[in-house]
N, CA, C and O atoms as a Tripos MOL2 file, in Angstrom:
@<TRIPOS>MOLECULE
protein
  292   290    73     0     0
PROTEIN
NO_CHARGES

@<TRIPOS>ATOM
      1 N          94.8120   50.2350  -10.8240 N.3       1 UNK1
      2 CA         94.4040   48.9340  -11.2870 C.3       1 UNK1
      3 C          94.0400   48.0140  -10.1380 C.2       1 UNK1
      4 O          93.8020   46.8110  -10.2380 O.2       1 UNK1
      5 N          94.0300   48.7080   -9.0920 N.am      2 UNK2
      6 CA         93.7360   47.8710   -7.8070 C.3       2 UNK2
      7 C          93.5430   48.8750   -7.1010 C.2       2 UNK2
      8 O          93.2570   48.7480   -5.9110 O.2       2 UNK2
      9 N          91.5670   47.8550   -5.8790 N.am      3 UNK3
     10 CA         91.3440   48.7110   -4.9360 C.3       3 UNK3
     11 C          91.7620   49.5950   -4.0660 C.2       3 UNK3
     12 O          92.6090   49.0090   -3.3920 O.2       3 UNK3
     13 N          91.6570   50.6130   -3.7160 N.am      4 UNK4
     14 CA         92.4500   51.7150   -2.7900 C.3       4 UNK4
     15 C          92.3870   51.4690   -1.2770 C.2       4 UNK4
     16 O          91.3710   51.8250   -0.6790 O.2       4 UNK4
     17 N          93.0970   51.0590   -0.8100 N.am      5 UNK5
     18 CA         93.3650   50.9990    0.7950 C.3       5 UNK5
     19 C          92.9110   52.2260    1.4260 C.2       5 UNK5
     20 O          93.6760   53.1600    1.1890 O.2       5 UNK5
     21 N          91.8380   52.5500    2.2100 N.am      6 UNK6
     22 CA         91.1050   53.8560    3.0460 C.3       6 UNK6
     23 C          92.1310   53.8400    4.0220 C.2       6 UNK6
     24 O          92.9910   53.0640    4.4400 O.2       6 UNK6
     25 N          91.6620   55.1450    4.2550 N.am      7 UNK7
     26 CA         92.7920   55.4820    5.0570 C.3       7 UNK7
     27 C          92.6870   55.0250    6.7890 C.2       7 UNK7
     28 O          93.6380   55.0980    7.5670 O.2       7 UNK7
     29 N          91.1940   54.5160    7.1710 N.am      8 UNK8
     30 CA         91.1700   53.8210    7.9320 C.3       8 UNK8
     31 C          89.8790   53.0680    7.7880 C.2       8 UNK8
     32 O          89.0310   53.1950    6.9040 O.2       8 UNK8
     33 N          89.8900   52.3000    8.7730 N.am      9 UNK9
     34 CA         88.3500   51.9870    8.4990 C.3       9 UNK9
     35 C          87.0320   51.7670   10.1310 C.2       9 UNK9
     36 O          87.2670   51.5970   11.3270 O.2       9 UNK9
     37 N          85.8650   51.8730    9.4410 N.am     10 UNK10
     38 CA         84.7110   52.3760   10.3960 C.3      10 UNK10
     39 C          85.0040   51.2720   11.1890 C.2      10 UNK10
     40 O          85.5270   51.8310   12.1530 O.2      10 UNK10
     41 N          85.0270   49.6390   11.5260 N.am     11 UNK11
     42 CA         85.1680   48.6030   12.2090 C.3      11 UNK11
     43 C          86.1850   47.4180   11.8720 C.2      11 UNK11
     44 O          86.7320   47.2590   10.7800 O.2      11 UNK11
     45 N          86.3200   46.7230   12.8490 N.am     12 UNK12
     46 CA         86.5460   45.8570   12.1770 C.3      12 UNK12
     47 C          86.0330   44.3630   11.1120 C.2      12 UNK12
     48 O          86.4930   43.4590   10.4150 O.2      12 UNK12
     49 N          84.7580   44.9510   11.6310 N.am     13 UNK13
     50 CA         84.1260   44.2800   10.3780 C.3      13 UNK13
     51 C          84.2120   44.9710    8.8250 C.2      13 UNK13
     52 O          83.9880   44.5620    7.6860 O.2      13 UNK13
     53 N          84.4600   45.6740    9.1560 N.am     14 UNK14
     54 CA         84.6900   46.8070    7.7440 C.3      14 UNK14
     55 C          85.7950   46.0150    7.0590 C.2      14 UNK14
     56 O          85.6060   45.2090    6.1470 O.2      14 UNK14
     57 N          87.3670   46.4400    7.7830 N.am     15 UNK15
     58 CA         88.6420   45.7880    7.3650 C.3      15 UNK15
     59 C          88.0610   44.6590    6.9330 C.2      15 UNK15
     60 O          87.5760   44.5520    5.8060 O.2      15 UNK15
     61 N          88.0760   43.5230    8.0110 N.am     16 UNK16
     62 CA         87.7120   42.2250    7.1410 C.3      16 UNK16
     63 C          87.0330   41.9860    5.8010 C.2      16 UNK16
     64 O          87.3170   41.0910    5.0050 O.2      16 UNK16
     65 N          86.0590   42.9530    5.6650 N.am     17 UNK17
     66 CA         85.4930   42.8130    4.5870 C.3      17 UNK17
     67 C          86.1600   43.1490    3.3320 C.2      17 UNK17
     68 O          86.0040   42.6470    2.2190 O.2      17 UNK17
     69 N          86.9740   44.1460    3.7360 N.am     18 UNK18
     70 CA         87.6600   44.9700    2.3790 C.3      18 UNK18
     71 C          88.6080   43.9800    2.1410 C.2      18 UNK18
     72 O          88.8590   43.7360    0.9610 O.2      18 UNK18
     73 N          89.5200   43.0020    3.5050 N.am     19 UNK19
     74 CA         90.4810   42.9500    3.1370 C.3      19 UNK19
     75 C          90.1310   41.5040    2.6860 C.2      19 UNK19
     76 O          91.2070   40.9390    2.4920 O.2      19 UNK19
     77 N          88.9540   40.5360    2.3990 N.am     20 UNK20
     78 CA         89.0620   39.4700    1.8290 C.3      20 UNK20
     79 C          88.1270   40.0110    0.3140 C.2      20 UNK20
     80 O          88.0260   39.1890   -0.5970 O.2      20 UNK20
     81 N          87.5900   41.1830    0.1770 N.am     21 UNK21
     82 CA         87.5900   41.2460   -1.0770 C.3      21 UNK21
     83 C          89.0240   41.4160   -1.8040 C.2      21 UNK21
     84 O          89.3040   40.7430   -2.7960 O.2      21 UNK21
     85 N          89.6570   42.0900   -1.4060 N.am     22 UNK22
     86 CA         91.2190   43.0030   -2.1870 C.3      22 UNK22
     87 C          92.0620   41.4100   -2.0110 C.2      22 UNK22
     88 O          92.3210   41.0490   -3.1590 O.2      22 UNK22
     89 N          92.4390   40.6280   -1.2630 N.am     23 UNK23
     90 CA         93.1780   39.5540   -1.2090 C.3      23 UNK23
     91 C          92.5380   38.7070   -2.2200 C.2      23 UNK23
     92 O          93.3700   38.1070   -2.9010 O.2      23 UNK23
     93 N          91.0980   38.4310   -2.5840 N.am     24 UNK24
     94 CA         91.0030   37.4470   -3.1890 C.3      24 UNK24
     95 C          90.7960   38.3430   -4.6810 C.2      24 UNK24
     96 O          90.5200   37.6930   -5.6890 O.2      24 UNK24
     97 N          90.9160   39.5940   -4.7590 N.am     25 UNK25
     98 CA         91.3970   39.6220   -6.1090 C.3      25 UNK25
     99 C          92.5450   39.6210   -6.4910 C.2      25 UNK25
    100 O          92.8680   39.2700   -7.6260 O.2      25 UNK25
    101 N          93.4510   40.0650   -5.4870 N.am     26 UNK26
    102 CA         95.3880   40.1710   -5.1820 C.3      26 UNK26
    103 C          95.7600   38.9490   -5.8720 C.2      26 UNK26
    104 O          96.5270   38.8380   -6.8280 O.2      26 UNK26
    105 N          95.0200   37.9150   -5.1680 N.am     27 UNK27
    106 CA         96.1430   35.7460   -5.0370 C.3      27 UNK27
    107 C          95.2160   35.3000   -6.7200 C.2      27 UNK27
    108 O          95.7420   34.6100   -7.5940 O.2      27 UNK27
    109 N          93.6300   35.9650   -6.8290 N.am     28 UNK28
    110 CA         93.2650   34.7710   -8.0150 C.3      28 UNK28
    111 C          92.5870   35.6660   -9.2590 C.2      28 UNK28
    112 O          91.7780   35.0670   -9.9670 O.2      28 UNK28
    113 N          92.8680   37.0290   -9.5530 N.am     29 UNK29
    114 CA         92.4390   38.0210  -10.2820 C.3      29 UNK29
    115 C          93.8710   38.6820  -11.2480 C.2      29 UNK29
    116 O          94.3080   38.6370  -12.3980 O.2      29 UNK29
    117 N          94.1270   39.1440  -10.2350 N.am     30 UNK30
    118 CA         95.6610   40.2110  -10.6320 C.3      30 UNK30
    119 C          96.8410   39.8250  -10.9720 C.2      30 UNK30
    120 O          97.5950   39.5630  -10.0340 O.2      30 UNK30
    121 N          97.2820   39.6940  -12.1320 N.am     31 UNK31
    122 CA         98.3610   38.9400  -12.9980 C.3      31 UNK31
    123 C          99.5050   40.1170  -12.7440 C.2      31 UNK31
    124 O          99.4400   41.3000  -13.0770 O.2      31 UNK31
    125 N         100.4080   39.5280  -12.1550 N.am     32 UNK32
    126 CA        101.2320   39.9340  -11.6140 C.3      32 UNK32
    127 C         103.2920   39.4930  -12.8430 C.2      32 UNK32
    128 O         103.8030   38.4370  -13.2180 O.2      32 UNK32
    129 N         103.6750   40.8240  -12.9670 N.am     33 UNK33
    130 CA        104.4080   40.8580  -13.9520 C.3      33 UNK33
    131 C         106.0580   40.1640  -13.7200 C.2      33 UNK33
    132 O         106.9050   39.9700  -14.5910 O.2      33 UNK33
    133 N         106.1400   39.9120  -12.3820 N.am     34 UNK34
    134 CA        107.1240   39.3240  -11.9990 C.3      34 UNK34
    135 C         107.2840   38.0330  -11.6450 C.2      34 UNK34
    136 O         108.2900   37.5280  -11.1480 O.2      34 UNK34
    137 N         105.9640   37.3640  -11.9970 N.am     35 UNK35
    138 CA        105.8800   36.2600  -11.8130 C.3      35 UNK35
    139 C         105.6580   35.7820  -13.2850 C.2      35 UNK35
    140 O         105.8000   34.5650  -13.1600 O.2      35 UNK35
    141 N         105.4660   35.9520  -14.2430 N.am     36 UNK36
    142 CA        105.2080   35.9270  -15.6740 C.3      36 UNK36
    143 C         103.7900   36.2660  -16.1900 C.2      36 UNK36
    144 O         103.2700   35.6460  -17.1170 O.2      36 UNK36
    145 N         103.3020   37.1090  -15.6500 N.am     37 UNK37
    146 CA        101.8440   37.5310  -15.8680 C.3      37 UNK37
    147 C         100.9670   36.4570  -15.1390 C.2      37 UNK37
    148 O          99.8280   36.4800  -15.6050 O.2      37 UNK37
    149 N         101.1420   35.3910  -14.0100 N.am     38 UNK38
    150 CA        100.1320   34.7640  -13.7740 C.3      38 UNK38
    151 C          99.7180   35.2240  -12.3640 C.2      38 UNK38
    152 O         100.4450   36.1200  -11.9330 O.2      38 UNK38
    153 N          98.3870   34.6970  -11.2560 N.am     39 UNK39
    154 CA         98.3830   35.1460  -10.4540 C.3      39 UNK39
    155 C          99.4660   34.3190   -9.3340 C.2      39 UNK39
    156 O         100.2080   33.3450   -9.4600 O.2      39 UNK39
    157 N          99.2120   35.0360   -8.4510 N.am     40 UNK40
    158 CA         99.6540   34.1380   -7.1670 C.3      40 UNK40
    159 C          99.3850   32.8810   -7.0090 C.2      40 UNK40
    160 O         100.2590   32.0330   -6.8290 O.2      40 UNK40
    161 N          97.6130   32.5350   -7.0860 N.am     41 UNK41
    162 CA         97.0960   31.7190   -6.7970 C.3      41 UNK41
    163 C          97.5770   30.2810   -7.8340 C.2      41 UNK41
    164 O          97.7130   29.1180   -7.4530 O.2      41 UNK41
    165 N          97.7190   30.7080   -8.8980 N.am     42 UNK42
    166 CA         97.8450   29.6660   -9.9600 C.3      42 UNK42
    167 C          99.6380   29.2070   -9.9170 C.2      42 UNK42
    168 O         100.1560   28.1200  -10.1760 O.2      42 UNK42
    169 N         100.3270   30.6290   -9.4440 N.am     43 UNK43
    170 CA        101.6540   30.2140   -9.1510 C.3      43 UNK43
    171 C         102.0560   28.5600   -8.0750 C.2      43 UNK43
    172 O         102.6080   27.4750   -8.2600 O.2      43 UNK43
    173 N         101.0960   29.5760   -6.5330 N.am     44 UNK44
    174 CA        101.1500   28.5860   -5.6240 C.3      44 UNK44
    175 C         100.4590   26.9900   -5.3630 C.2      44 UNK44
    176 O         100.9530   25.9960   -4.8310 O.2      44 UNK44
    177 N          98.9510   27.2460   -6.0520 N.am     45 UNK45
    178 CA         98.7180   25.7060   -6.3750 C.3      45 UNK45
    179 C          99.5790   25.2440   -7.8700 C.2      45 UNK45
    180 O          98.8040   24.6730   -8.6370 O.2      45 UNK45
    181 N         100.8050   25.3560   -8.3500 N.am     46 UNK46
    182 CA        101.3480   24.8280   -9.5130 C.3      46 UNK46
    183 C          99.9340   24.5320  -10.3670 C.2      46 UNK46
    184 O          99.2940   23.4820  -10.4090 O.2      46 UNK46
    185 N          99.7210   25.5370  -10.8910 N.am     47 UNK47
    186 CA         98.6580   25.3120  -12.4060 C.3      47 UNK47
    187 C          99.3220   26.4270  -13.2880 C.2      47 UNK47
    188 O          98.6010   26.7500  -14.2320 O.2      47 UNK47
    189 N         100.7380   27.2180  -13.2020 N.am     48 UNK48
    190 CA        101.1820   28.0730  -14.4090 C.3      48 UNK48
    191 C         101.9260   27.6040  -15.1580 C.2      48 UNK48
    192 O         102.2350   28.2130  -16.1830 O.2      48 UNK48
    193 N         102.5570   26.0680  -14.7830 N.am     49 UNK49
    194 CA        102.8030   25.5380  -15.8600 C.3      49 UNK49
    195 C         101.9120   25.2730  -17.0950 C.2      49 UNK49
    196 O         102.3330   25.4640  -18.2360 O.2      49 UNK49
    197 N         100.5590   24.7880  -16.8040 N.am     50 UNK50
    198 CA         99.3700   24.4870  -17.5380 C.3      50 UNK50
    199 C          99.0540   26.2250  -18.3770 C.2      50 UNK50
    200 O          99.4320   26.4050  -19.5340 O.2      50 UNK50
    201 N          98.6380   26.8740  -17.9120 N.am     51 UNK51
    202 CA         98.3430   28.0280  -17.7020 C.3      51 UNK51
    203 C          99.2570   28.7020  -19.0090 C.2      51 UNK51
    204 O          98.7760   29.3240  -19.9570 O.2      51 UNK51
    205 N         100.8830   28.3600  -18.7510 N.am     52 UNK52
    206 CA        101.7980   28.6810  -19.3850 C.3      52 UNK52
    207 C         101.9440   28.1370  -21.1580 C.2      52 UNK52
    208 O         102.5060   28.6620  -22.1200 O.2      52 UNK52
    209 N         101.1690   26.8910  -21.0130 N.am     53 UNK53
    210 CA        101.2980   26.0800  -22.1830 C.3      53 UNK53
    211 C         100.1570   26.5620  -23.0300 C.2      53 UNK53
    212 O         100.2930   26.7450  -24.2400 O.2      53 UNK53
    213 N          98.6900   26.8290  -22.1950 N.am     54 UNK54
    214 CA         97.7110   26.9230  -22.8420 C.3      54 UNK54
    215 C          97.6410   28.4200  -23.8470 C.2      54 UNK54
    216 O          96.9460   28.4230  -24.8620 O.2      54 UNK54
    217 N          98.5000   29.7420  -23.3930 N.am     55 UNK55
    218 CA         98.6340   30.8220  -23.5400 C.3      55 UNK55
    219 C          99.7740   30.2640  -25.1530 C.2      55 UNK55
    220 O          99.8650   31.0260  -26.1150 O.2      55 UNK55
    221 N         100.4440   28.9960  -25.1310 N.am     56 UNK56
    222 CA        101.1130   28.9390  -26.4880 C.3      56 UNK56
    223 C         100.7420   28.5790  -27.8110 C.2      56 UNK56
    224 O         101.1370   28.8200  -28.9520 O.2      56 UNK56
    225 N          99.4030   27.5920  -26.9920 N.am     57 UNK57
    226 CA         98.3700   27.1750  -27.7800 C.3      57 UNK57
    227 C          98.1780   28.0820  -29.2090 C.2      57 UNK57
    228 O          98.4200   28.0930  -30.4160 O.2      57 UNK57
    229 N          97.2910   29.1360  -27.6370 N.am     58 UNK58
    230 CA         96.9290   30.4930  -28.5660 C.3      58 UNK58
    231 C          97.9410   31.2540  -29.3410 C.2      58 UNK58
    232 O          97.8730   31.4060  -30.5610 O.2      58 UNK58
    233 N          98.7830   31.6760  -28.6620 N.am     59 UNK59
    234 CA         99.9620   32.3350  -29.5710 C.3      59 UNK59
    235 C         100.2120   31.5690  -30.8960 C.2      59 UNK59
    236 O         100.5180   32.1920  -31.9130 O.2      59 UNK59
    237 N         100.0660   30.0410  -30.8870 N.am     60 UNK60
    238 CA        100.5420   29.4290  -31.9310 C.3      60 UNK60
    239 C          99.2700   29.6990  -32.8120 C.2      60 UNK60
    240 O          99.5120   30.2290  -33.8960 O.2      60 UNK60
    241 N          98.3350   29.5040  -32.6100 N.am     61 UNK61
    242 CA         97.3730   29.2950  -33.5130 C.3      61 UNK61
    243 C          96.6130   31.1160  -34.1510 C.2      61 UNK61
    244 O          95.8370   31.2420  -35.0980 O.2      61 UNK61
    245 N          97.0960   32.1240  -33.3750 N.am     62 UNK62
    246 CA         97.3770   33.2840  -33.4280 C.3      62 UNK62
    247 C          97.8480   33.4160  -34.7080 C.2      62 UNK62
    248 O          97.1830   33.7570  -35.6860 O.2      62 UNK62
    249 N          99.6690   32.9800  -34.6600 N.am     63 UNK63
    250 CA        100.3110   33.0270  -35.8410 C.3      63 UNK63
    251 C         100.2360   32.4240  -36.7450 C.2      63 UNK63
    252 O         100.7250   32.8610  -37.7870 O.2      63 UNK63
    253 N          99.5630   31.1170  -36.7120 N.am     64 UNK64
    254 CA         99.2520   30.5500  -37.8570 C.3      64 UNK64
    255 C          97.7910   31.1280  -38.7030 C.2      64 UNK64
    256 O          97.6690   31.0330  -39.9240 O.2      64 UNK64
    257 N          96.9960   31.5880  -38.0090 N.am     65 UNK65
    258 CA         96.2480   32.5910  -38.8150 C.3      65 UNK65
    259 C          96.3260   33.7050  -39.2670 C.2      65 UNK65
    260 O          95.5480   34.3020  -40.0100 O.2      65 UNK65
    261 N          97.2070   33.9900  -38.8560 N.am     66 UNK66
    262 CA         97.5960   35.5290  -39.1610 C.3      66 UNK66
    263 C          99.1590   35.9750  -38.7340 C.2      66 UNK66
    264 O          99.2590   36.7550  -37.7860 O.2      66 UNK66
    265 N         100.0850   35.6210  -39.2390 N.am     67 UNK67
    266 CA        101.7460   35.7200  -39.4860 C.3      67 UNK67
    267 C         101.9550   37.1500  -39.5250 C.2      67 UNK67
    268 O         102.6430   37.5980  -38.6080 O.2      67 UNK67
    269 N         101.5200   37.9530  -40.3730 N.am     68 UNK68
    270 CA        101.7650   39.6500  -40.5800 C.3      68 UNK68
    271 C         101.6180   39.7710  -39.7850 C.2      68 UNK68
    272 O         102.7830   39.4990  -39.4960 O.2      68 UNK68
    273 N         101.0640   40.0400  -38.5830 N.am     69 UNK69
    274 CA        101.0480   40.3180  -37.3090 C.3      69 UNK69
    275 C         102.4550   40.3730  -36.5220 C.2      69 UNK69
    276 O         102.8660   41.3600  -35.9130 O.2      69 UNK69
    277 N         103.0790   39.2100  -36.6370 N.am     70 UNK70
    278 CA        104.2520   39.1660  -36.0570 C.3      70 UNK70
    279 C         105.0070   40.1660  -36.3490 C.2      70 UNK70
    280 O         105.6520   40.8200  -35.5310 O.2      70 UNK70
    281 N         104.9690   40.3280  -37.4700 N.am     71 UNK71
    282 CA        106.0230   40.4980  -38.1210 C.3      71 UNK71
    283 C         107.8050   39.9110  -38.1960 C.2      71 UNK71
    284 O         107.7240   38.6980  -38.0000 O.2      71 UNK71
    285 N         109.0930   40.2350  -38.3660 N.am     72 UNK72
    286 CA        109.7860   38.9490  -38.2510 C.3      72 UNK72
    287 C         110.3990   38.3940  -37.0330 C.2      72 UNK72
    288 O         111.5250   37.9230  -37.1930 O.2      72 UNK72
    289 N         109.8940   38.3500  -35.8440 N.am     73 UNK73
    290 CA        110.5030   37.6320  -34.6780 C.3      73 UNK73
    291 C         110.1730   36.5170  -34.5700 C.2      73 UNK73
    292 O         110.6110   35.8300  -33.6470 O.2      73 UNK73
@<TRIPOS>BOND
     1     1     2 1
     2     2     3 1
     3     3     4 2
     4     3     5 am
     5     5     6 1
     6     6     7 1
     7     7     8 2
     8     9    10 1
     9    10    11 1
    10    11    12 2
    11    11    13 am
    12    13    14 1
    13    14    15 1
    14    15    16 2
    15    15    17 am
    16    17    18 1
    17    18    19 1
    18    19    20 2
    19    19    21 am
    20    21    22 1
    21    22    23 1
    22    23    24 2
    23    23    25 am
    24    25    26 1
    25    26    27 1
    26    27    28 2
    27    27    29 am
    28    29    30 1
    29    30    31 1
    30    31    32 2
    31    31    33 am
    32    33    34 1
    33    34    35 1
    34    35    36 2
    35    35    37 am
    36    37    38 1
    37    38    39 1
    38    39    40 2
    39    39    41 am
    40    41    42 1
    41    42    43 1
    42    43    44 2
    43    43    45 am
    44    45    46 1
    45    46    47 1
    46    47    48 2
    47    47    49 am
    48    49    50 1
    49    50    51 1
    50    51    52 2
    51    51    53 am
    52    53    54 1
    53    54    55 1
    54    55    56 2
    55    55    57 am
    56    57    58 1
    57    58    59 1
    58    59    60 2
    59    59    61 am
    60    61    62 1
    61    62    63 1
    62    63    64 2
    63    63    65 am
    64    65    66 1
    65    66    67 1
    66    67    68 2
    67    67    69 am
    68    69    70 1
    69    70    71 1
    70    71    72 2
    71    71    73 am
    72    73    74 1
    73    74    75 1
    74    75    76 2
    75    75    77 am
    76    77    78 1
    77    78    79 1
    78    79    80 2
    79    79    81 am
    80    81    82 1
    81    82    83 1
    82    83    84 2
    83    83    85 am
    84    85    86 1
    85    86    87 1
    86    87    88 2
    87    87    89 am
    88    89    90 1
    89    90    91 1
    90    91    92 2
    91    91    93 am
    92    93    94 1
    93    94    95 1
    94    95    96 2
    95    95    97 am
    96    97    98 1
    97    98    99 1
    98    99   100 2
    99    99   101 am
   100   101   102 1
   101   102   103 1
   102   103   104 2
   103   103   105 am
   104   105   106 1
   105   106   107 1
   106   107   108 2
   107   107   109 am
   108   109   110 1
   109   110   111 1
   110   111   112 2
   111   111   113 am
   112   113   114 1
   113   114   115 1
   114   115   116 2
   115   115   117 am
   116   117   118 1
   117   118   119 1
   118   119   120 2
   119   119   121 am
   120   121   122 1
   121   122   123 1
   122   123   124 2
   123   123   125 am
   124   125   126 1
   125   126   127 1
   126   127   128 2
   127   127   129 am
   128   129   130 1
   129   130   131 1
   130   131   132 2
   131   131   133 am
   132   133   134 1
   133   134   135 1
   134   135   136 2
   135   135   137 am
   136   137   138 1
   137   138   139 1
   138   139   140 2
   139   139   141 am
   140   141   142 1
   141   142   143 1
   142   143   144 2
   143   143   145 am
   144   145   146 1
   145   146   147 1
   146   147   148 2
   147   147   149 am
   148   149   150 1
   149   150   151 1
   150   151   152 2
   151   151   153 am
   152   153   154 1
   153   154   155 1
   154   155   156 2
   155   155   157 am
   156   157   158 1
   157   158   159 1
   158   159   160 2
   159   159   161 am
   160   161   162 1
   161   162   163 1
   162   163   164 2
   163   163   165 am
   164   165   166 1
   165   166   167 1
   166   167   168 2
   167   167   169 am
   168   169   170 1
   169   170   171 1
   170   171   172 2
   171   171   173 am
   172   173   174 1
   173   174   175 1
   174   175   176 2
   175   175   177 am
   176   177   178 1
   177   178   179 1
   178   179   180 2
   179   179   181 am
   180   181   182 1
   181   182   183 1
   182   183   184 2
   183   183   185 am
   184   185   186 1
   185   186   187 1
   186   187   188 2
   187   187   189 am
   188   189   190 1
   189   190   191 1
   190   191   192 2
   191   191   193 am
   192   193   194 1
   193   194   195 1
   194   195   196 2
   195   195   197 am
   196   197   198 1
   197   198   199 1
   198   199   200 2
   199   199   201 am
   200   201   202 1
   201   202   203 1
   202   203   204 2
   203   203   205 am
   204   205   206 1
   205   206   207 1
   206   207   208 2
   207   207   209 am
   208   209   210 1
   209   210   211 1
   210   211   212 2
   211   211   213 am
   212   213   214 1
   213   214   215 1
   214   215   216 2
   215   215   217 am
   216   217   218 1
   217   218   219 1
   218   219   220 2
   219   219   221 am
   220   221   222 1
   221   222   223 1
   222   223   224 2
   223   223   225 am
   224   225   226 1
   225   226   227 1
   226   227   228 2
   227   227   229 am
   228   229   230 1
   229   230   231 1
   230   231   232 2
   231   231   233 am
   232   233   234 1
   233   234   235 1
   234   235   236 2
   235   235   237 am
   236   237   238 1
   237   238   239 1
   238   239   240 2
   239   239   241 am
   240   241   242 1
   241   242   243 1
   242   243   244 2
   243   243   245 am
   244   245   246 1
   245   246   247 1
   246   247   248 2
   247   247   249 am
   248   249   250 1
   249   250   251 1
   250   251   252 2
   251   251   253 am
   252   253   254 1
   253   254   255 1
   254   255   256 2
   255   255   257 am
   256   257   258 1
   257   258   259 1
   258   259   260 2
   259   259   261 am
   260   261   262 1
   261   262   263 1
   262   263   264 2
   263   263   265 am
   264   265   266 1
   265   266   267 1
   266   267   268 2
   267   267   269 am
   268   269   270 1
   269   270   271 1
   270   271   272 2
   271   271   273 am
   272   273   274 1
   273   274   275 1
   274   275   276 2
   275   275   277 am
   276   277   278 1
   277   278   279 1
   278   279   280 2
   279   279   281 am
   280   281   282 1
   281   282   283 1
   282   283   284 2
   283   283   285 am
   284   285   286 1
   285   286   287 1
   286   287   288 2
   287   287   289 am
   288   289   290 1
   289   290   291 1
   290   291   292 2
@<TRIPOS>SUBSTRUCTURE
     1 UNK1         2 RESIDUE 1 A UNK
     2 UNK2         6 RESIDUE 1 A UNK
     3 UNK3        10 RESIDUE 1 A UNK
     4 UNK4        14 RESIDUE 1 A UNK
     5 UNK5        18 RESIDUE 1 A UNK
     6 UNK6        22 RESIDUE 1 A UNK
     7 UNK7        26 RESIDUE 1 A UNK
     8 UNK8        30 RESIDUE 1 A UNK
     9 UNK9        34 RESIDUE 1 A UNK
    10 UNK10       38 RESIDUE 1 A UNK
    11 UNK11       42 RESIDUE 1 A UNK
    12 UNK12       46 RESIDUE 1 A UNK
    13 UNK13       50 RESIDUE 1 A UNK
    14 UNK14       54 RESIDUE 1 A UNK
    15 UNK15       58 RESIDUE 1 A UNK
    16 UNK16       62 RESIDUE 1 A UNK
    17 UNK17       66 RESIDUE 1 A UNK
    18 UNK18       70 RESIDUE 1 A UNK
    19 UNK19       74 RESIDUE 1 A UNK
    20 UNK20       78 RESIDUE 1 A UNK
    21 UNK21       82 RESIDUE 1 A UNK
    22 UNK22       86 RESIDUE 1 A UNK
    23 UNK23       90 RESIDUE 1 A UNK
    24 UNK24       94 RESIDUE 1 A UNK
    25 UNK25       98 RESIDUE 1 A UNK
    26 UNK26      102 RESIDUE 1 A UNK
    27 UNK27      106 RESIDUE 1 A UNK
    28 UNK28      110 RESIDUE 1 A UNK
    29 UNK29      114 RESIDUE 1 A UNK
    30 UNK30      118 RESIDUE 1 A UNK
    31 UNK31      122 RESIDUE 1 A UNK
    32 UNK32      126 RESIDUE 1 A UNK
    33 UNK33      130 RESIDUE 1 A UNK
    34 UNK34      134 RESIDUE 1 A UNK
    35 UNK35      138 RESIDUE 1 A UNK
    36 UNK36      142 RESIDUE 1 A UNK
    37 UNK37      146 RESIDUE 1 A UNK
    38 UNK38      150 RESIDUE 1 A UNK
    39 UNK39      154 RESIDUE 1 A UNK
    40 UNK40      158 RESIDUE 1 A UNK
    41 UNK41      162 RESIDUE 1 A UNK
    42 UNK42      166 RESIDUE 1 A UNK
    43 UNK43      170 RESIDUE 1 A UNK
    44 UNK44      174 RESIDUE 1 A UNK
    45 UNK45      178 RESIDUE 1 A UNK
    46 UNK46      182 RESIDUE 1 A UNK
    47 UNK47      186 RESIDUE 1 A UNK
    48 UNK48      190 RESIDUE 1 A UNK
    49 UNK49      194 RESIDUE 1 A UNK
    50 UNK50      198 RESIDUE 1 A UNK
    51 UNK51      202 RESIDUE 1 A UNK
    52 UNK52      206 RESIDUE 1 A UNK
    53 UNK53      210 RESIDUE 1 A UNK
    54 UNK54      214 RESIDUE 1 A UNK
    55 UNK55      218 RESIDUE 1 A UNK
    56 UNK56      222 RESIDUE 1 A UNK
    57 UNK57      226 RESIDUE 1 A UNK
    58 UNK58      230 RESIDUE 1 A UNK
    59 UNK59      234 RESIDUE 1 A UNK
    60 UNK60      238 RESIDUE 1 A UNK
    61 UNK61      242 RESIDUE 1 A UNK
    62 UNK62      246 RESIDUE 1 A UNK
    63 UNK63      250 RESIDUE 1 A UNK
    64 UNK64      254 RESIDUE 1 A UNK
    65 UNK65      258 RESIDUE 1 A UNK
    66 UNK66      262 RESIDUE 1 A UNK
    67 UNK67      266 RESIDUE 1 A UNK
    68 UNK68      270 RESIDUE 1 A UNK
    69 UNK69      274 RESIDUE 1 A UNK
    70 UNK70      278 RESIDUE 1 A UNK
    71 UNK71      282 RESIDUE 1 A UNK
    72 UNK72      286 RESIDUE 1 A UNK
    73 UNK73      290 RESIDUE 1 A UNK
């Protein structure tokens, strides 16, 4: 689910390149499960509170269209 680290690379322009593609999908792409599914990025600028609320939105309005789904939790 994430780019593969080579086992080395041709320059160092190479690395750099790989490694600000793979970081900037790491901090603002890749929802990370120990943090509550959000990224890094949204952790560290504080936007998963927001982030956190907007995801209840949906859940709420989820269940209010459609309850069987839940089923009883």
């Amino acid at each position: 689910y994430a780019p593969v680290f080579p086992v080395n690379f041709g320059s160092l322009a190479d690395a750099r390149a790989f490694g600000e593609t793979f970081f900037g999908y790491y901090n603002h792409e890749h929802r990370h499960s120990g943090i509550g599914l959000h990224t890094p990025a949204s952790v560290h600028f504080g936007t998963a509170g927001q982030v956190r609320a907007q995801r209840q939105v949906t859940l709420d309005a989820a269940y209010t269209a459609h309850p069987e789904r839940f089923g009883h939790r």
